[in-house]
C-alpha positions as CSV (number, residue, x, y, z in Angstrom):
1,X,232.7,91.1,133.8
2,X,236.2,91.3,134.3
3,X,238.6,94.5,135.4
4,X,239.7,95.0,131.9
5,X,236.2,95.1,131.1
6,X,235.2,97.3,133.6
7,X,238.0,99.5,132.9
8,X,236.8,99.8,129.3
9,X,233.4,100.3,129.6
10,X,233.9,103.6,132.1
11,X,236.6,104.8,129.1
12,X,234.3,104.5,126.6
13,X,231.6,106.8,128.8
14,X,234.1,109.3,129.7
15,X,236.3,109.4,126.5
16,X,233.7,112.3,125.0
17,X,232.9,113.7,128.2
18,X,233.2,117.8,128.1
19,X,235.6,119.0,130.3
20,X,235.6,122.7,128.9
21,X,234.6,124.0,132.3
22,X,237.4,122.5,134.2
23,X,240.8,124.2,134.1
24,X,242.2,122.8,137.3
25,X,244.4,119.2,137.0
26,X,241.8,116.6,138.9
27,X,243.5,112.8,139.8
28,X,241.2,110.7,141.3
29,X,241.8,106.9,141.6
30,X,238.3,104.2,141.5
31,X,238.4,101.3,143.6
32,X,235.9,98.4,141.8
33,X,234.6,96.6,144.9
34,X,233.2,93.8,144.0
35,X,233.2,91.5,140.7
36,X,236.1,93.0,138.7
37,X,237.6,93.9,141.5
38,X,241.0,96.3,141.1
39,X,241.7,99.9,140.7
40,X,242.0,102.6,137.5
41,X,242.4,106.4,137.8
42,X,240.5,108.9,136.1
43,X,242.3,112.6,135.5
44,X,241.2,115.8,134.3
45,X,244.0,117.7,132.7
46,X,243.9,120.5,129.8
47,X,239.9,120.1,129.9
48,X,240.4,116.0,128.8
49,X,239.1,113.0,130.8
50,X,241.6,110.4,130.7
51,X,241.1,106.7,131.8
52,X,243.9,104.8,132.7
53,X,244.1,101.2,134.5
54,X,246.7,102.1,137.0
55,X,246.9,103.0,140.7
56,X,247.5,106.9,141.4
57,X,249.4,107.5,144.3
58,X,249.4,111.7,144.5
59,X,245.5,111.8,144.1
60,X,243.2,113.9,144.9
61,X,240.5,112.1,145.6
62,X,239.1,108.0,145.6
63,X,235.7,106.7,144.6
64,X,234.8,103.3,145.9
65,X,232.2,101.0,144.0
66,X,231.0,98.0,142.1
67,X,231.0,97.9,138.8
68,X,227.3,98.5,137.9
69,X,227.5,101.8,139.8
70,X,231.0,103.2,138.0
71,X,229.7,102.1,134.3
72,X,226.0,103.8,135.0
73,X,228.3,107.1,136.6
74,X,230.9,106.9,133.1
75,X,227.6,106.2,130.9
76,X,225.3,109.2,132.4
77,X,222.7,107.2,133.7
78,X,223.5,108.1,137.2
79,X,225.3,111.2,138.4
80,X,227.8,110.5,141.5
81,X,225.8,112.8,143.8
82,X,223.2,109.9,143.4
83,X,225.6,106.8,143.9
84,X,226.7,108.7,147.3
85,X,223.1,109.8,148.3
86,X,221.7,105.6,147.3
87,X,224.8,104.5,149.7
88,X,226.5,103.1,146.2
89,X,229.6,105.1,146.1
90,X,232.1,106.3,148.8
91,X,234.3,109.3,148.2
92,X,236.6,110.6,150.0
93,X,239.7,113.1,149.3
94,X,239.9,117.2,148.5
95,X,235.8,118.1,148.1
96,X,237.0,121.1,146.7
97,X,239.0,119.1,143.8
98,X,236.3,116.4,144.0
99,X,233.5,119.2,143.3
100,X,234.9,120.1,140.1
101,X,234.0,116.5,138.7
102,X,230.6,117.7,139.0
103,X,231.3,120.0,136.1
104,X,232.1,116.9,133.3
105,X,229.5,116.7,131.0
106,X,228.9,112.9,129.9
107,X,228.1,112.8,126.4
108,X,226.6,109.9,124.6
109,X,229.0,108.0,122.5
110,X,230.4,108.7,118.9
111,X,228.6,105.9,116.3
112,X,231.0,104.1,115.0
């Protein structure tokens, strides 16, 4: 899988996430270690997730991990408490920014 791939995958699991309970502006920048290697952003602002395949310099926060891990976080099927706890996912950055991420509700995706 490539980074564009990557990048699309997490997008698609976070495009219907609920945000409703978040009304601070969270940045946080991924790092893809690994196959796929590069880096996106994800940002919380008016209650929407946003992907984006960019660097964010004024972040608050950075999630490191391989692909596998950031698609089963952006898909549900593992929360990032569990990557960290399982040794699959650094974080570092503002906890207190960082905590409200715990708040996005991953939704399955829309049928299309």
């Amino acid at each position: 899988m490539d980074y564009y791939e990557i990048v699309d995958r997490v997008r698609d699991g976070l495009e219907n996430a609920d945000a409703r309970e978040v009304f601070e502006h969270v940045a946080v920048q991924v790092n893809i270690t690994g196959e796929g290697e590069g880096k996106f952003y994800v940002e919380i602002a008016a209650r929407q997730v946003c992907v984006e395949p960019y660097e964010y310099y004024d972040r608050d926060g950075l999630l490191i991990g391989d692909a596998p891990t950031l698609i089963a976080i952006a898909d549900g099927s593992m929360n990032i408490l569990e990557a960290m706890k399982n040794g699959k996912l650094r974080v570092e950055g503002n906890w207190e920014k960082l905590k409200l991420l715990y708040k996005v509700r991953i939704k399955p995706p829309l049928k299309k």
